[in-house]
Each structure stands twice: as structure tokens, then as C-alpha cells.
N, C-alpha and C positions, 0 to 999 in steps of 0.2 A: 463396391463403394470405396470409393476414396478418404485414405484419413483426415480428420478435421488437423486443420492448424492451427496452435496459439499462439496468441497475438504477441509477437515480441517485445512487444513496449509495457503489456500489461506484466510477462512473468518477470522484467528486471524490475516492477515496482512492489508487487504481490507476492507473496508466499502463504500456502494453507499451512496451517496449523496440521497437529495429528490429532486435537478436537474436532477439527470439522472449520474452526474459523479461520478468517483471512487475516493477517497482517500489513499493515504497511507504516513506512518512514512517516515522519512528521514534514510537513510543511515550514514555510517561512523561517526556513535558518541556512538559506545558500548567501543570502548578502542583504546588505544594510542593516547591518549588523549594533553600528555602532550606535542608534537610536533605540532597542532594544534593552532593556532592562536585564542583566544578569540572570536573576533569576528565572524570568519569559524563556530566555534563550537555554537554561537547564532543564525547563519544563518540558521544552521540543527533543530533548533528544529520546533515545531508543524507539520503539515500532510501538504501535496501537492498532488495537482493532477495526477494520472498516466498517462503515454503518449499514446499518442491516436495509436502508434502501435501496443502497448500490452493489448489495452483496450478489445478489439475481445475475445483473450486468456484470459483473468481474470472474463470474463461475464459468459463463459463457465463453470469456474470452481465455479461459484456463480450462480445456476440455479434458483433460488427462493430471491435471495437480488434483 
């Protein structure tokens, strides 16, 4: 049996945790920026947890994390 491949696109945006959860970056802080409240924009940054809908789909494409 041949080994599974992940998905390259998913492991530069994904990382598991050593709980068991996934992380990933925040959205909507690459540009247009300057209509963005301060504060919005401190909000997004560091990682968050993925939602447990999409968790299924992201494990799949991380066969070995």
C-alpha cells in the first residue's frame, strides 16, 4: 500500500496542537487595512482554533500531523 499524501496547501495553513486540536492564522488582515479599526486589526492577530465542522475535513488532509 502506498503512503497517503498531505495536502500541501492544508499543512502551511494547519498545525495540531499536542491536545489533539487544530490551529490556524486569522483571516482578513493581508490588506485593506486602512478601513479597519485598530482594534479589529489587533483582534486578528495570533492563531485560533478551527471549528469543529471543518475539523473531520482538515484531519483528512493531514494524515500523519
Amino acid at each position: 500500500m502506498p503512503k497517503m499524501k498531505t495536502k500541501s496547501g492544508a499543512a502551511k495553513r494547519f498545525k495540531v496542537r499536542s491536545s489533539g486540536g487544530i490551529k490556524r492564522s486569522q483571516a482578513f488582515k493581508r490588506h485593506i487595512l486602512t478601513k479597519k479599526t485598530t482594534k479589529a486589526k489587533r483582534q486578528l492577530r495570533g492563531m485560533t482554533e478551527v471549528h469543529a465542522a471543518d475539523e473531520k475535513l482538515i484531519r483528512a488532509m493531514l494524515p500523519y500531523a
